[in-house]
LOZAGU-78613 format. One record per residue (C-alpha): residue in one letter; x, z, y; residue number from 1. Coordinates in nm, 2 decimals. Layout:
BEGIN
A, X, Z, Y, NUM;
...
This chain:
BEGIN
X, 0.67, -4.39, -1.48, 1;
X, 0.98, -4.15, -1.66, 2;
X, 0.93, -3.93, -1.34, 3;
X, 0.56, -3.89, -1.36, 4;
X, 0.52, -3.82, -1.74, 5;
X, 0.81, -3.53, -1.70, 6;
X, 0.59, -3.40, -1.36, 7;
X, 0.29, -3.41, -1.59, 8;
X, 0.48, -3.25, -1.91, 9;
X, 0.62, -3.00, -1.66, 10;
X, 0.26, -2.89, -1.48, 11;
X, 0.08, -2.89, -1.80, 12;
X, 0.35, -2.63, -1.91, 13;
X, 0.34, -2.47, -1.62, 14;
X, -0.09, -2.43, -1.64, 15;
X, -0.04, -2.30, -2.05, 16;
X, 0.18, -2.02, -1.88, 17;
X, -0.14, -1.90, -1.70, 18;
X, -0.35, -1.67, -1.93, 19;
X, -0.60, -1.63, -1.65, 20;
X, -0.70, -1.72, -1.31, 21;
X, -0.79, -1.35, -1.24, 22;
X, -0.55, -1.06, -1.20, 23;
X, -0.65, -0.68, -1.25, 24;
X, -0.52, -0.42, -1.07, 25;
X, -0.67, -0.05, -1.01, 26;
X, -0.77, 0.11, -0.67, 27;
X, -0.73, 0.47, -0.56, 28;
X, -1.08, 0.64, -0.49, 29;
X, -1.20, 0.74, -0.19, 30;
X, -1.19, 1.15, -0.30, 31;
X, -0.80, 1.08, -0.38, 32;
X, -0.68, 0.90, -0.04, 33;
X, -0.88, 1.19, 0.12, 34;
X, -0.69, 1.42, -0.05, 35;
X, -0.36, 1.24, 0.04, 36;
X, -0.40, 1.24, 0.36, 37;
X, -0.53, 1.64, 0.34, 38;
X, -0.18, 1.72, 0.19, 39;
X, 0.04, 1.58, 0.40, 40;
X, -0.13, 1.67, 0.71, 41;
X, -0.09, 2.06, 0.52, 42;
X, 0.26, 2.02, 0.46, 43;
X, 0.33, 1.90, 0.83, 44;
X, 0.17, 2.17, 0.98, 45;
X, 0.37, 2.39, 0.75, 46;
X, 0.67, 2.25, 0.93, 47;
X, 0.51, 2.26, 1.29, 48;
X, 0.43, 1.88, 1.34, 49;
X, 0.09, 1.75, 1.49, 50;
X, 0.07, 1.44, 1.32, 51;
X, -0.21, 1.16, 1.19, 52;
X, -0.20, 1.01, 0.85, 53;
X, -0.32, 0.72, 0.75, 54;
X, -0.40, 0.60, 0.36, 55;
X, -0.42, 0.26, 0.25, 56;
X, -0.47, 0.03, -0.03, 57;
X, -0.23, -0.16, -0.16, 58;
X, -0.37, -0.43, 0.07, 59;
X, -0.28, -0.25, 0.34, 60;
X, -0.68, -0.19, 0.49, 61;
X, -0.70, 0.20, 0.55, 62;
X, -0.88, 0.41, 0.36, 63;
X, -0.86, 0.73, 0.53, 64;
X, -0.71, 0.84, 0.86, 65;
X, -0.70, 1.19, 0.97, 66;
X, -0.55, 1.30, 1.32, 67;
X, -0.45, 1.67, 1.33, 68;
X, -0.64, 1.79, 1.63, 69;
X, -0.31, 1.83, 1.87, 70;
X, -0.19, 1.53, 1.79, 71;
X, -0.10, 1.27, 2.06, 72;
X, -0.31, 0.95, 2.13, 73;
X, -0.05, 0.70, 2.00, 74;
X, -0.06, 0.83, 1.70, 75;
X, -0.30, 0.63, 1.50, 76;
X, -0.12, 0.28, 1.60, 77;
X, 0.18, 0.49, 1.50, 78;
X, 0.06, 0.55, 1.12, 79;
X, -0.13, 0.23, 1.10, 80;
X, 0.18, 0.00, 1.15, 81;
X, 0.39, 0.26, 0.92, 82;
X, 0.14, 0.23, 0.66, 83;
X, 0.16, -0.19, 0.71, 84;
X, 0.54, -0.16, 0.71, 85;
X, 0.55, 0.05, 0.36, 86;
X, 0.26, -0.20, 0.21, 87;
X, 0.48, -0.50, 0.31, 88;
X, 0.84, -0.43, 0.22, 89;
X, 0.68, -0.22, -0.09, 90;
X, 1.06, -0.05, -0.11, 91;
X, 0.89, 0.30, -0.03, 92;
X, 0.66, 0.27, -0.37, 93;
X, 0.94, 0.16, -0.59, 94;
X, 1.19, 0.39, -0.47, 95;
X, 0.99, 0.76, -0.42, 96;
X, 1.04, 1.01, -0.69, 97;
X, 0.75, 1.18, -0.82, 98;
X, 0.64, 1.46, -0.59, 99;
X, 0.84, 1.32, -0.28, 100;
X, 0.64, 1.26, 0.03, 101;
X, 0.75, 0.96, 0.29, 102;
């Protein structure tokens, strides 16, 4: 009986901790990803690399892709599974400077 009255005392604490059972968060807009994607394609080029970018949410659901017209036909798995690796380990968001591209 001991055992269940400290589970209970211990949940009950545990559900006061919890403000709400909704989170917030913000999403990037379409016109941004676009833009992203527009950049980095821009700045590869600039170095001579036929690439395809893809955007995603924080979910990791793509937003925008954008192949560079030379680009080879692997490509889009290529930058989808990037894109899932950087959404799942996260590391790439926390670590980046401002301004630094990965």
């Amino acid at each position: 009986m001991k055992k269940l009255a400290f589970i209970c005392m211990c949940w009950a604490g545990f559900a006061s901790a919890e403000d709400s059972a909704f989170v917030e968060f913000r999403a990037l807009k379409p016109e941004i990803a676009l833009r992203m994607a527009q950049a980095a394609m821009e700045s590869c080029r600039a170095g001579g690399y036929q690439i395809g970018v893809i955007v995603t949410d924080r979910f990791g659901i793509p937003q925008v892709y954008l192949r560079d017209r030379f680009a080879g036909l692997h490509v889009l798995e290529t930058a989808t599974r990037k894109a899932w690796t950087a959404v799942t380990f996260k590391s790439i968001y926390e670590t980046a400077s401002p301004g630094c591209m990965y």
